[in-house]
C-alpha positions as CSV (number, residue, x, y, z in Angstrom):
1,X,-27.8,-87.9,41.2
2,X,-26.9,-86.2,44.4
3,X,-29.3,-83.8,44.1
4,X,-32.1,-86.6,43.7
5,X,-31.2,-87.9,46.4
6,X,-31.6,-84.9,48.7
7,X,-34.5,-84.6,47.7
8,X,-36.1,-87.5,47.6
9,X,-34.7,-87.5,52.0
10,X,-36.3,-84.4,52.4
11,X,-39.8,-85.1,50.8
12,X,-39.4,-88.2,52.6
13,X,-39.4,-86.8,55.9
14,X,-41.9,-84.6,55.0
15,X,-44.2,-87.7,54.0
16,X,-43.0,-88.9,57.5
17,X,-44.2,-86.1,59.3
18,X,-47.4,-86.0,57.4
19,X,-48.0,-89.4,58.1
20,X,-47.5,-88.6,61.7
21,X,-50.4,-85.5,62.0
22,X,-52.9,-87.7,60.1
23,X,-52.7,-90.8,62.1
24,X,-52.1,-89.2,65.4
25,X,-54.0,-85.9,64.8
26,X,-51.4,-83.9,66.8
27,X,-52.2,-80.2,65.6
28,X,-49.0,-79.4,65.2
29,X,-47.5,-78.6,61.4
30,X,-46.7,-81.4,59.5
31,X,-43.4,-79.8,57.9
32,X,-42.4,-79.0,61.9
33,X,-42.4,-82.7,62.5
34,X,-40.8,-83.7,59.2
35,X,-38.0,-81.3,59.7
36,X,-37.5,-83.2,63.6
37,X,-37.5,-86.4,62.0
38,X,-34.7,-85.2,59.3
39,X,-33.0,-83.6,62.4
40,X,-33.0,-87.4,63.7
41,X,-31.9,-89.1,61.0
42,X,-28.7,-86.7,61.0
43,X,-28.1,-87.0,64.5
44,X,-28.2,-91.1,64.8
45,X,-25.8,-90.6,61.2
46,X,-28.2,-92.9,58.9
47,X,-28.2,-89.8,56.4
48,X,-25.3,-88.1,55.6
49,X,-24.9,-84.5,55.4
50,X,-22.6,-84.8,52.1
51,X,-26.2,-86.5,50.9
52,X,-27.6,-82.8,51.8
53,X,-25.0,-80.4,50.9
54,X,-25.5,-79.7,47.2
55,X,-29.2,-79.4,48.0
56,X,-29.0,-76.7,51.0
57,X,-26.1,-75.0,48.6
58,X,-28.6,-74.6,45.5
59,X,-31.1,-73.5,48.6
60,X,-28.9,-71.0,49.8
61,X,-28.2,-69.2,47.1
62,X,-31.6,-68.5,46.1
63,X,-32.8,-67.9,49.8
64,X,-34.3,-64.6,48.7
65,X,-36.9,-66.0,46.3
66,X,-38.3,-67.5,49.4
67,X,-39.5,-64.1,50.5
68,X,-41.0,-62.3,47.7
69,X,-44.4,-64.6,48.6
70,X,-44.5,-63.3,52.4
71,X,-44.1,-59.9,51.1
72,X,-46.2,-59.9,48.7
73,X,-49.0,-61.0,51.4
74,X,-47.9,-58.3,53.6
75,X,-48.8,-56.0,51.1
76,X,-52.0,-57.3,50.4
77,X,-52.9,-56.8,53.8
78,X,-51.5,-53.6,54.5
79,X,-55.0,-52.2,55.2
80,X,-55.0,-54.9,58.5
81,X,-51.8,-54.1,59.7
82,X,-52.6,-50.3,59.6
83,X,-55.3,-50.6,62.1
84,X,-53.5,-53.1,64.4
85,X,-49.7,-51.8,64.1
86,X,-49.2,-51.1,67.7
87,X,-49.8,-54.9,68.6
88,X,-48.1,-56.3,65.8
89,X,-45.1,-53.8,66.1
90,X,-45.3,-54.4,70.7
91,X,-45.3,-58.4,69.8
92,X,-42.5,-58.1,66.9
93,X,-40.2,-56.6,70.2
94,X,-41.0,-58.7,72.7
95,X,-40.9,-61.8,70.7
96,X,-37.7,-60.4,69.7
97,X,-36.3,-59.4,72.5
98,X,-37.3,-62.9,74.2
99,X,-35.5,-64.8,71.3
100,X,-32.3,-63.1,72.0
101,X,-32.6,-63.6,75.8
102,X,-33.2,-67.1,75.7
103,X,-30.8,-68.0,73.3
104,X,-28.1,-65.9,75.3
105,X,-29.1,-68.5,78.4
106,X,-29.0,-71.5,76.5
107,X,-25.8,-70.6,75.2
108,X,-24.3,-69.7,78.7
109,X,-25.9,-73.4,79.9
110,X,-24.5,-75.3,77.1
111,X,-21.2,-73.5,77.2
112,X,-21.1,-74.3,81.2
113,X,-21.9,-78.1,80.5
114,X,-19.4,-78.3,78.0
């Protein structure tokens, strides 16, 4: 029944956020704003993350199924990639790189705030 349950939450949000890009016709991905309204609901406590947990454990432990489609389209396109590997590989770094930076700042604020 747990299990159910999660699901039925998360498909719920994602109906939420749906909902949201059709009637406001924000371009932004519907999923993005699902998983923000989930976030919400956790936050102001009106779902439970117990409700979750049996869900995100099954998840887990079959997180690398969840790649074998994004490889499978990297392959496809290896042709692509070939003549634009300099940019992809330059924005792979900086995007990187930039990740780590700004989490390392928000960290340092959050820990000084605390």
């Amino acid at each position: 029944m747990g299990l159910v349950r999660a699901l039925f939450i998360v498909f719920a949000c994602l109906a939420a956020g749906e909902a949201v890009v059709r009637l406001t016709g924000v371009p932004f991905p519907a999923s993005i704003i699902g998983m923000g309204v989930l976030f919400v609901l956790l936050q102001l406590k009106w779902v439970k993350v117990e409700w979750l947990q049996q869900m995100t454990d099954v998840l887990m432990q079959n997180l690398s199924l969840f790649l074998v489609p994004p490889c499978v389209a990297v392959m496809d396109y290896l042709d692509v990639m070939r003549g634009d590997w300099q940019a992809i590989l330059t924005a792979t770094v900086v995007s990187t790189l930039m990740v780590m930076w700004v989490s390392g700042k928000s960290h340092e604020w959050i820990r000084r705030r605390l």
